[in-house]
DRENPA-3360 file (N, C-alpha, C; in nm, 2 decimals, always signed):
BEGIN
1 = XXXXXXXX = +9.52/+1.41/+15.25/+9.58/+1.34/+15.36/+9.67/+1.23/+15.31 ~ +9.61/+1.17/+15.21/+9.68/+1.07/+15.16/+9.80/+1.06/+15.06 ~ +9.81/+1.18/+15.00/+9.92/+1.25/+14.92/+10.03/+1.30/+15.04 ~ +9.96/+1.35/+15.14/+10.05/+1.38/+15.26/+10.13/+1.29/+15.31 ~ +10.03/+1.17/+15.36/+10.15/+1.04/+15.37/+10.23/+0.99/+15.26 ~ +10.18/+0.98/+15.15/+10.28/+0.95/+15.04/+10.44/+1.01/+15.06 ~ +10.41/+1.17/+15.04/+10.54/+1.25/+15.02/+10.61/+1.21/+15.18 ~ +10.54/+1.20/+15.32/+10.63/+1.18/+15.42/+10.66/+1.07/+15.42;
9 = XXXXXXXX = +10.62/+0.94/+15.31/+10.71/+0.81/+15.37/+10.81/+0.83/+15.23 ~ +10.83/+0.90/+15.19/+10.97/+0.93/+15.08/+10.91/+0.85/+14.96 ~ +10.74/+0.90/+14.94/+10.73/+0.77/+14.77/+10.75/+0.67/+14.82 ~ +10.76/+0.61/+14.92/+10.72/+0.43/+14.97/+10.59/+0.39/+14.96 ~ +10.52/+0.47/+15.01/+10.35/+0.40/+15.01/+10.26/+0.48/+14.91 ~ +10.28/+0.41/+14.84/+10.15/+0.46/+14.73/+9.98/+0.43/+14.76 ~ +9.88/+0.49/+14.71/+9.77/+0.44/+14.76/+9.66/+0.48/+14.62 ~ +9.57/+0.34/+14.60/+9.46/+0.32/+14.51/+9.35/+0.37/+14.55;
17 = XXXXXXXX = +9.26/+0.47/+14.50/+9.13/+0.53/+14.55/+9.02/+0.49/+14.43 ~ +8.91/+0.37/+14.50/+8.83/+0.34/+14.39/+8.68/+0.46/+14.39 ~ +8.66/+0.56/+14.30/+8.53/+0.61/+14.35/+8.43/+0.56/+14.26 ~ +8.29/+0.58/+14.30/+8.17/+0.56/+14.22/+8.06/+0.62/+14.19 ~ +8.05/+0.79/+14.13/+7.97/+0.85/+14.15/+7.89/+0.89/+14.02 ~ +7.94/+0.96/+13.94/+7.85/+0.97/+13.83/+7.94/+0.86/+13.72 ~ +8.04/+0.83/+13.76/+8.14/+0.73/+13.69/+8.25/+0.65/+13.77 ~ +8.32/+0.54/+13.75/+8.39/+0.50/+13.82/+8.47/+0.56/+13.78;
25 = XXXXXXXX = +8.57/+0.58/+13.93/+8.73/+0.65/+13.87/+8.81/+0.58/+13.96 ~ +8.94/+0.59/+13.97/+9.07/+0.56/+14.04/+9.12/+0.66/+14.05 ~ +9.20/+0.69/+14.18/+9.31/+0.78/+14.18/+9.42/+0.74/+14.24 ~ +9.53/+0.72/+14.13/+9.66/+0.70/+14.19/+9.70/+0.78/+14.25 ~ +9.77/+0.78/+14.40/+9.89/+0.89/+14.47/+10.01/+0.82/+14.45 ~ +10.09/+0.83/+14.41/+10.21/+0.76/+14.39/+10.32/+0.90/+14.32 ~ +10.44/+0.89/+14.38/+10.52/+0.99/+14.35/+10.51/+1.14/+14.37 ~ +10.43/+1.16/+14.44/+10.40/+1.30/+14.52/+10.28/+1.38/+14.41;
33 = XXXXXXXX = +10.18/+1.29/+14.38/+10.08/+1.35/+14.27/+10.00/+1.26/+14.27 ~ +9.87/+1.29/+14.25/+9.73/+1.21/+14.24/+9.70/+1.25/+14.07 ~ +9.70/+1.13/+14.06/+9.64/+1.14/+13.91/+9.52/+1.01/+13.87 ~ +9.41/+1.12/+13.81/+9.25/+1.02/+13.78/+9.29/+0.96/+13.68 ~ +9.21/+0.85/+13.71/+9.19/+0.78/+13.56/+9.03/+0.73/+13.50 ~ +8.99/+0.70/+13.44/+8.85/+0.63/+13.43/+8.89/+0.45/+13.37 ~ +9.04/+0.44/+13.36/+9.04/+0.36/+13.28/+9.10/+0.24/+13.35 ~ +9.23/+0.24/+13.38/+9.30/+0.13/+13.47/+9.43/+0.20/+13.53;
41 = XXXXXXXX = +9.45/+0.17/+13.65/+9.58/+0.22/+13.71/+9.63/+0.09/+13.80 ~ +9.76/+0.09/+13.84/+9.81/-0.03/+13.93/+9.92/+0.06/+13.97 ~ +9.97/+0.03/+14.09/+10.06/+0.07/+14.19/+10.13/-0.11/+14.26 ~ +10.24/-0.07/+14.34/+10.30/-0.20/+14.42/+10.44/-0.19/+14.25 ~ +10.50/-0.32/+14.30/+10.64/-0.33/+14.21/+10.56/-0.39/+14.09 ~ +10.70/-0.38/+14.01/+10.62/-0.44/+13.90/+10.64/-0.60/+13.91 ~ +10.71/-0.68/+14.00/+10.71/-0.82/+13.98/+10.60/-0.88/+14.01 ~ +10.52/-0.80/+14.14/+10.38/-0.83/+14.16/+10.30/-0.83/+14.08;
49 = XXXXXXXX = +10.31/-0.75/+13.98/+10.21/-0.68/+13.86/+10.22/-0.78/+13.78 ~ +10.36/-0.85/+13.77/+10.39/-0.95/+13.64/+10.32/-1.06/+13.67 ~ +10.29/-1.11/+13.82/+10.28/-1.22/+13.85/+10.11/-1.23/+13.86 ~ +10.06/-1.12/+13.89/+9.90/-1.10/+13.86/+9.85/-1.11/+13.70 ~ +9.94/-1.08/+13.64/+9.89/-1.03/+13.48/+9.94/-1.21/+13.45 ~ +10.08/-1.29/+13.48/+10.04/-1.44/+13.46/+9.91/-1.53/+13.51 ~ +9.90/-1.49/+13.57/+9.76/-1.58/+13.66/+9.62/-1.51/+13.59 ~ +9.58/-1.34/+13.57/+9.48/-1.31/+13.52/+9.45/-1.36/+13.36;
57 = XXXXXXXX = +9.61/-1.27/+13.26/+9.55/-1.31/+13.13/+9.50/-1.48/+13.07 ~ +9.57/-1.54/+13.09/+9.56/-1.69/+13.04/+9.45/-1.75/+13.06 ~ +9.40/-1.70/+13.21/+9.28/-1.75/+13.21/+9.12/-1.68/+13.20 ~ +9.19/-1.56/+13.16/+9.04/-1.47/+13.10/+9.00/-1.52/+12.97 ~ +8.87/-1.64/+12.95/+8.79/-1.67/+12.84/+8.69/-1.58/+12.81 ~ +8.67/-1.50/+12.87/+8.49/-1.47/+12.83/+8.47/-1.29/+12.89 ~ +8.35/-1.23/+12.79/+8.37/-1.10/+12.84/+8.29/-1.07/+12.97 ~ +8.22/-1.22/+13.01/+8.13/-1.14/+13.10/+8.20/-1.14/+13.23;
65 = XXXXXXXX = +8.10/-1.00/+13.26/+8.18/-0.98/+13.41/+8.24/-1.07/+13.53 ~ +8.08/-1.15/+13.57/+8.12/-1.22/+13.68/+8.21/-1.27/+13.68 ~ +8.25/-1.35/+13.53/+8.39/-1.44/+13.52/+8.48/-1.38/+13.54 ~ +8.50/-1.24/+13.44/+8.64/-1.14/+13.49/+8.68/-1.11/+13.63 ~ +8.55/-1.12/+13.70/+8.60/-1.07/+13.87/+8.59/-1.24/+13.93 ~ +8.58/-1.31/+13.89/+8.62/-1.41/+13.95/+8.77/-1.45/+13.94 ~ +8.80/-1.46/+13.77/+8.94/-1.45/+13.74/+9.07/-1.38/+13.84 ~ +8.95/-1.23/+13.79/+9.06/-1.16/+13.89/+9.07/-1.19/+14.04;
73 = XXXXXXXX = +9.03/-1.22/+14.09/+9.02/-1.23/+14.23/+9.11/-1.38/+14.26 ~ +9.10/-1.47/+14.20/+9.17/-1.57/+14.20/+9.35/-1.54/+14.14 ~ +9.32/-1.42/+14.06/+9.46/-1.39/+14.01/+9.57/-1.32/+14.13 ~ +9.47/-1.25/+14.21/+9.51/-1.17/+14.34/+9.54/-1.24/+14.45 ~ +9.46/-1.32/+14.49/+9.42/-1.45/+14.57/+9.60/-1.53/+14.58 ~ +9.64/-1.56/+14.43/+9.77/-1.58/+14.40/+9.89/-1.53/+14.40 ~ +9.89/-1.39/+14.38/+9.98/-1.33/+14.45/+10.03/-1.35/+14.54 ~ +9.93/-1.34/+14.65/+9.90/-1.26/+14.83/+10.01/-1.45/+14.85;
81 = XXXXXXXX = +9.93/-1.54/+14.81/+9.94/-1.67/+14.86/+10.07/-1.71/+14.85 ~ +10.11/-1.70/+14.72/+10.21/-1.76/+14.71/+10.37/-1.71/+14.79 ~ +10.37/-1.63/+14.86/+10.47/-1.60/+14.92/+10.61/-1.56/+14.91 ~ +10.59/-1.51/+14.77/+10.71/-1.46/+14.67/+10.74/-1.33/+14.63 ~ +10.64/-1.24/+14.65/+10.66/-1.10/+14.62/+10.68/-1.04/+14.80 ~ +10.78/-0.99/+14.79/+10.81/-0.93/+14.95/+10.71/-0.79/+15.01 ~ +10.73/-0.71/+14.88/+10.62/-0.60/+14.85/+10.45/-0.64/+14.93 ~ +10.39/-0.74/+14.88/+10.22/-0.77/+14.88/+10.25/-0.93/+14.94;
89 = XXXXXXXX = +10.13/-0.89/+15.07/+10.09/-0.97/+15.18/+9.90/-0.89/+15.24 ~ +9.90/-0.96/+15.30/+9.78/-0.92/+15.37/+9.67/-1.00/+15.35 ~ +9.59/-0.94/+15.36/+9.42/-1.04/+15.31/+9.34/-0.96/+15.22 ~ +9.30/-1.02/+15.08/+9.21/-1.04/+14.94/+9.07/-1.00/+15.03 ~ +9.08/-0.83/+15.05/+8.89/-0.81/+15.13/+8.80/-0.77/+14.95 ~ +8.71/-0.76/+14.92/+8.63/-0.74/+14.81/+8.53/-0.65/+14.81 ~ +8.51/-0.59/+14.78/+8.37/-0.51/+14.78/+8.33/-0.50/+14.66 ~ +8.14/-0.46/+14.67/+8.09/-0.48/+14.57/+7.99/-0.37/+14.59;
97 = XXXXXXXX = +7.91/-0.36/+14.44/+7.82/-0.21/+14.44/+7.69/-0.27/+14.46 ~ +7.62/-0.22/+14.52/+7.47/-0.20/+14.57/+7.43/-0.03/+14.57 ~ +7.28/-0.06/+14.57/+7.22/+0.08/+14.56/+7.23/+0.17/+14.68 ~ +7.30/+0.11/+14.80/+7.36/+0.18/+14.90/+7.50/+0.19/+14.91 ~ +7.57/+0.17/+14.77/+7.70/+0.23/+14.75/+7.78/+0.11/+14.76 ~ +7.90/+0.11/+14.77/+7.97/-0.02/+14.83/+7.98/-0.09/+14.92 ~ +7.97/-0.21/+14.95/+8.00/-0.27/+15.06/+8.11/-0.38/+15.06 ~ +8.14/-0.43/+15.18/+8.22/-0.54/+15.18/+8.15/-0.68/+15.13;
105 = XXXXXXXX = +8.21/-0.79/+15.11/+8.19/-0.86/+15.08/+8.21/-1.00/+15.23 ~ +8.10/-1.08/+15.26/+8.16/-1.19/+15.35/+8.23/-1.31/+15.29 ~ +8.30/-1.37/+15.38/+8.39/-1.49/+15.30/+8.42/-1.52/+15.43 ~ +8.43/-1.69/+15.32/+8.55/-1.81/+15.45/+8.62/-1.91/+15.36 ~ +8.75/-1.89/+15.42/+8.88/-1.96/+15.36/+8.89/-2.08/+15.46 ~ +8.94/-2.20/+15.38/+9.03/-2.27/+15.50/+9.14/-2.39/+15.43 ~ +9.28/-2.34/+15.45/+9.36/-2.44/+15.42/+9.39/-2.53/+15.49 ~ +9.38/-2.70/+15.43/+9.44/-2.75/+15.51/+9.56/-2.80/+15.59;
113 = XXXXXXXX = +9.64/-2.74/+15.51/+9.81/-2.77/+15.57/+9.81/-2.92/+15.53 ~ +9.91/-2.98/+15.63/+9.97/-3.14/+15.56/+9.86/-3.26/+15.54 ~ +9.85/-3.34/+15.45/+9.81/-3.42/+15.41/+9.70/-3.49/+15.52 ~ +9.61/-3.52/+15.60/+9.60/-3.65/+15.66/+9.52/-3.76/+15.63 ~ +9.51/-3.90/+15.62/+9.53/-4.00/+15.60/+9.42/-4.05/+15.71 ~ +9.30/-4.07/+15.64/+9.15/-4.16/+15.70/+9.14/-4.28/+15.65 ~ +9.10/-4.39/+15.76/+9.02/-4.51/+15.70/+8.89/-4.52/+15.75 ~ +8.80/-4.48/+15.63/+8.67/-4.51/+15.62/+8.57/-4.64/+15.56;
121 = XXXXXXXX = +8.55/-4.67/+15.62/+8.48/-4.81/+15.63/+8.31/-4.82/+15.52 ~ +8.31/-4.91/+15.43/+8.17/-4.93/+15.42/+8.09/-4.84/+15.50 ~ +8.00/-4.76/+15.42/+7.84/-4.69/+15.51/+7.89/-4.67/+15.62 ~ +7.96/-4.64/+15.65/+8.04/-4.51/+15.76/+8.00/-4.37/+15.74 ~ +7.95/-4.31/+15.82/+7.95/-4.10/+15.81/+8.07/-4.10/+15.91 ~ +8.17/-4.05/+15.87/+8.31/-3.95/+15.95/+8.32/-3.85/+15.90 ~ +8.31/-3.74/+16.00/+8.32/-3.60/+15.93/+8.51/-3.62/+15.86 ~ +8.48/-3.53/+15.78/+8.60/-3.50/+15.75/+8.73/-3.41/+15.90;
129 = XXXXXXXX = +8.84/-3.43/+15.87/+8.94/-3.40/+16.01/+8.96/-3.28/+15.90 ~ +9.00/-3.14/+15.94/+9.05/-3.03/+15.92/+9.18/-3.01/+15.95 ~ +9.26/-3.10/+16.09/+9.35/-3.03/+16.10/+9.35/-2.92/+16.21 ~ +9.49/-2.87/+16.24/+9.52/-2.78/+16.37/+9.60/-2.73/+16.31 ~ +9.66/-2.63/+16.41/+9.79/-2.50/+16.36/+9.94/-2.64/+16.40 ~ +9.90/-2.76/+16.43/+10.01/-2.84/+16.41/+10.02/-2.90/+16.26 ~ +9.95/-2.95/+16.22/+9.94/-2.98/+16.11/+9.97/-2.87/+16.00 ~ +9.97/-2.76/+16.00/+9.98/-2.59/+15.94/+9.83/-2.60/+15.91;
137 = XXXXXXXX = +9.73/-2.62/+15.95/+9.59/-2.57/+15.90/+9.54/-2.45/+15.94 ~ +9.49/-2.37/+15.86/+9.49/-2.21/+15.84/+9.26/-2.19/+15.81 ~ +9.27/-2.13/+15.85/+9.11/-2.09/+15.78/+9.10/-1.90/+15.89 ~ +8.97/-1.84/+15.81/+8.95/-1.78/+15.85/+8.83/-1.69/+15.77 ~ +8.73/-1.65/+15.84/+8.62/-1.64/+15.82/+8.60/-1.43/+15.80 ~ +8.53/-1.35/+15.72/+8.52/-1.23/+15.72/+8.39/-1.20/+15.76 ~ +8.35/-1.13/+15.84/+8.25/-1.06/+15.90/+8.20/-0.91/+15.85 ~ +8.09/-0.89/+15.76/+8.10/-0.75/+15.77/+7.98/-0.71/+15.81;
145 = XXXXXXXX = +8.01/-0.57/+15.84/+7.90/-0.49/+15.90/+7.74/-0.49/+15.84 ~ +7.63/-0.51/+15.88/+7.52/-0.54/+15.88/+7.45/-0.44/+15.78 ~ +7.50/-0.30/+15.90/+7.45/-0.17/+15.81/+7.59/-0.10/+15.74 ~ +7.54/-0.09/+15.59/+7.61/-0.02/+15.50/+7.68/+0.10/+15.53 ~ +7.55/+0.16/+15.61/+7.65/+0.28/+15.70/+7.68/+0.31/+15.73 ~ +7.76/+0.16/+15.83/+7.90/+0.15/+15.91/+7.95/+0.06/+15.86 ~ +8.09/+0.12/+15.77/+8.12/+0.04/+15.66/+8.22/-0.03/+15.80 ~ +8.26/-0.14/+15.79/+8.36/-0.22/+15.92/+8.37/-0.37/+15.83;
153 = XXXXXXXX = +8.48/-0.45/+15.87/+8.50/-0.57/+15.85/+8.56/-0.61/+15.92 ~ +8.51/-0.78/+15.97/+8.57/-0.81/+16.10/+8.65/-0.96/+16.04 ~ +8.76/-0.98/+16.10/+8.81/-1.12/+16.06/+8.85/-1.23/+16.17 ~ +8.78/-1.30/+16.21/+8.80/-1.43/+16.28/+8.86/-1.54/+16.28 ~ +8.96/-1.55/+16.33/+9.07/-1.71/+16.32/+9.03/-1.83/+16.42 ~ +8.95/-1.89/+16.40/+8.92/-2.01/+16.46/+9.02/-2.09/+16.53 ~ +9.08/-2.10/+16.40/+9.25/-2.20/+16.49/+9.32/-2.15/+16.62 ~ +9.32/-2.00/+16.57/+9.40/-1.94/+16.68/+9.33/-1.88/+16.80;
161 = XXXXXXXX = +9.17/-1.92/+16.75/+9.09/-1.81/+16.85/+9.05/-1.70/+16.88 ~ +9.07/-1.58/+16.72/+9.14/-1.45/+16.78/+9.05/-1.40/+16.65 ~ +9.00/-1.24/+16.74/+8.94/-1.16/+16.57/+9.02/-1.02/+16.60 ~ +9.01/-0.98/+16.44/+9.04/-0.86/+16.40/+8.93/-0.80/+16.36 ~ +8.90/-0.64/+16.35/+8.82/-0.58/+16.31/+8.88/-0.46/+16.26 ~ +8.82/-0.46/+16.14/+8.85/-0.30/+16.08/+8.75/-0.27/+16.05 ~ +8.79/-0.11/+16.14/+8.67/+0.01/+16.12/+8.73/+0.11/+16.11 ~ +8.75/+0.19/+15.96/+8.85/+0.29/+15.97/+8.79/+0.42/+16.00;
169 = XXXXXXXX = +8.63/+0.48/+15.97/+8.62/+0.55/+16.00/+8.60/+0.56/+16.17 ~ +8.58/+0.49/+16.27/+8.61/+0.48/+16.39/+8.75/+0.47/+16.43 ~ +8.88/+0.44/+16.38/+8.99/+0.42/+16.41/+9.04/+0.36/+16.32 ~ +9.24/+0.39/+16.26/+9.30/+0.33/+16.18/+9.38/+0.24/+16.20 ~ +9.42/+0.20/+16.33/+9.49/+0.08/+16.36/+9.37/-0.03/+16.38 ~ +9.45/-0.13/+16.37/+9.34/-0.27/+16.34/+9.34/-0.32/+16.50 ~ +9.19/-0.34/+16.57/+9.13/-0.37/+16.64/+9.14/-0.55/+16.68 ~ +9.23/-0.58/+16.80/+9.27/-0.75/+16.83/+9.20/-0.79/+16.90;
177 = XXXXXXXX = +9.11/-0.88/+16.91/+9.04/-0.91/+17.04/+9.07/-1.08/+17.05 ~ +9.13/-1.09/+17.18/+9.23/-1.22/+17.21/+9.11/-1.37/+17.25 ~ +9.13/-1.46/+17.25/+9.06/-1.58/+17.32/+8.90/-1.55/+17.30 ~ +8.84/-1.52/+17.19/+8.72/-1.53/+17.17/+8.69/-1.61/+17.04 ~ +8.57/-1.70/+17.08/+8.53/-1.76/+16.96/+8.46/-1.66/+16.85 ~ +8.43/-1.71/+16.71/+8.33/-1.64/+16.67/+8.18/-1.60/+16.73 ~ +8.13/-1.65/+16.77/+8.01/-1.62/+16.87/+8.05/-1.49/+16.96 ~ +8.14/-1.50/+17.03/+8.19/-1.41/+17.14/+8.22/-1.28/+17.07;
185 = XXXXXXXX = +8.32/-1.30/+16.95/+8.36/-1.19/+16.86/+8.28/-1.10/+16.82 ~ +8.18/-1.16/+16.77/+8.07/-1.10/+16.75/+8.00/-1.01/+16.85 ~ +8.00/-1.03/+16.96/+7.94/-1.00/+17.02/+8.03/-0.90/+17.11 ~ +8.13/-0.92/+17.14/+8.23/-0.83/+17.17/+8.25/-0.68/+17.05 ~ +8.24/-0.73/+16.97/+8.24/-0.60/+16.86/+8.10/-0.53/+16.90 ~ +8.00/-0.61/+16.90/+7.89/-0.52/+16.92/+7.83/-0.44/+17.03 ~ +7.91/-0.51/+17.16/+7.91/-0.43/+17.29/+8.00/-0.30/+17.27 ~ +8.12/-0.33/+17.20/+8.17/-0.24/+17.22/+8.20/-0.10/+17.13;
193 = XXXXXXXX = +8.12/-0.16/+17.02/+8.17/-0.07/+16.91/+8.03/-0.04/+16.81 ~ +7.85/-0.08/+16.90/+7.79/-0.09/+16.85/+7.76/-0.14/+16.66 ~ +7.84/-0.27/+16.69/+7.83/-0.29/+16.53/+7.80/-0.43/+16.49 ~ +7.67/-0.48/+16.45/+7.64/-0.62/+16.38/+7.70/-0.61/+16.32 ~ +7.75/-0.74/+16.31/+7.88/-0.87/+16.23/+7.77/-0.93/+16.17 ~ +7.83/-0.95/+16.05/+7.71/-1.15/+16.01/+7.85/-1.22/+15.89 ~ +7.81/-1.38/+15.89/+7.92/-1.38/+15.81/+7.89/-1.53/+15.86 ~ +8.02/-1.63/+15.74/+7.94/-1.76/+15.75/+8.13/-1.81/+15.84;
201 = XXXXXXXX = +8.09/-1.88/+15.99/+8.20/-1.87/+16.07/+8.17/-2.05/+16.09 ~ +8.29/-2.11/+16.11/+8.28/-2.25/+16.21/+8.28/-2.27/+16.34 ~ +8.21/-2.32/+16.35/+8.12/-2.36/+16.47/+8.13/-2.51/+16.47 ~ +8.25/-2.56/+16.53/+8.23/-2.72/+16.57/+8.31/-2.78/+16.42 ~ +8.26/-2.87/+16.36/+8.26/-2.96/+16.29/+8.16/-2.87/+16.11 ~ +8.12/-2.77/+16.19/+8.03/-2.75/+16.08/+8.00/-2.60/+16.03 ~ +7.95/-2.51/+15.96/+7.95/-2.38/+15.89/+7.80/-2.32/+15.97 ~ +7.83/-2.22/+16.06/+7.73/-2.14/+16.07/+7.69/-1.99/+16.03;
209 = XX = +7.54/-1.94/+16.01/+7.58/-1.81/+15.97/+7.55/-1.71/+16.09 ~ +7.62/-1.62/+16.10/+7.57/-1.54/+16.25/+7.47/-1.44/+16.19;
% end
């Protein structure tokens, strides 16, 4: 299917297949052919590629893994962010291996946008101010599915109020659900699409976990 869309968008959309069975493998579809690898493959332009490979090598010290996937993830993280490759946009999702195969990973981001400027007094507690979509403050929290064997990831925007959910084996266009907090999000996915969410979301002033 995936080779299929390749050849009908004329070689524009290429696509990475990570598998995990008796070995990891990759399969590139790119140029009207799937070809395995066990070893390393990359797809997208190459300026994206250059700009990943500046951010990854320089700062790979050490062979152990965690660091490598930390590296890397901060190397990709950079990419996406910086707003310079026209090619690569979207959102940095992760998954990881467990003895029920892969899963998503949960996460929460939050930029603050412009600078602001507190006076805090002697033995004062003031929460810290975060900011609004005036200020450009950005955050957004990842929800994944509970059970492994509805693979799903949900993504919540605070600022704007609004979640996304992807569930591809239930449907391939991305799922909007408008004026709902994370509380409601949650709960709206699960009325409607039988699916626990959990994930660490804001709630007020402060980090909750659903």
């Amino acid at each position: 299917m995936l080779l299929e869309i390749n050849r009908e968008s004329n070689y524009e959309t290429d696509f990475l297949i990570g598998a995990l069975e008796n070995q990891a493998l990759l399969y590139k579809i790119a140029k009207g052919e799937i070809e395995p690898s066990n070893q390393h493959h990359w797809i997208g332009d190459t300026s994206g590629f250059n700009m990943f490979q500046k951010n990854f090598i320089p700062n790979l010290k050490s062979t152990d893994w965690k660091h490598i996937m930390d590296i890397q993830s901060q190397a990709f993280e950079e990419v996406i962010s910086s707003g310079t490759i026209d090619s690569v946009g979207g959102f940095h999702i992760t998954v990881h291996t467990t003895a029920k195969g892969l899963e998503y990973l949960m996460k929460m981001s939050f930029i603050g946008g412009q600078p602001i400027s507190m006076l805090i007094e002697g033995n004062q507690s003031v929460p810290v101010m975060i900011g609004d979509a005036k200020t450009g403050a950005f955050s957004y929290s990842y929800l994944i599915s509970s059970d492994p064997f509805q693979p799903a990831i949900g993504i919540h925007f605070p600022i704007g109020n609004f979640g996304t959910l992807y569930y591809p084996r239930f449907t391939r266009p991305i799922l909007i659900f408008k004026d709902v907090d994370p509380f409601e999000f949650a709960k709206k996915v699960k009325d409607d699409y039988k699916l626990d969410l959990t994930g660490i979301v804001k709630n007020g002033d402060h980090m909750t976990m659903i």
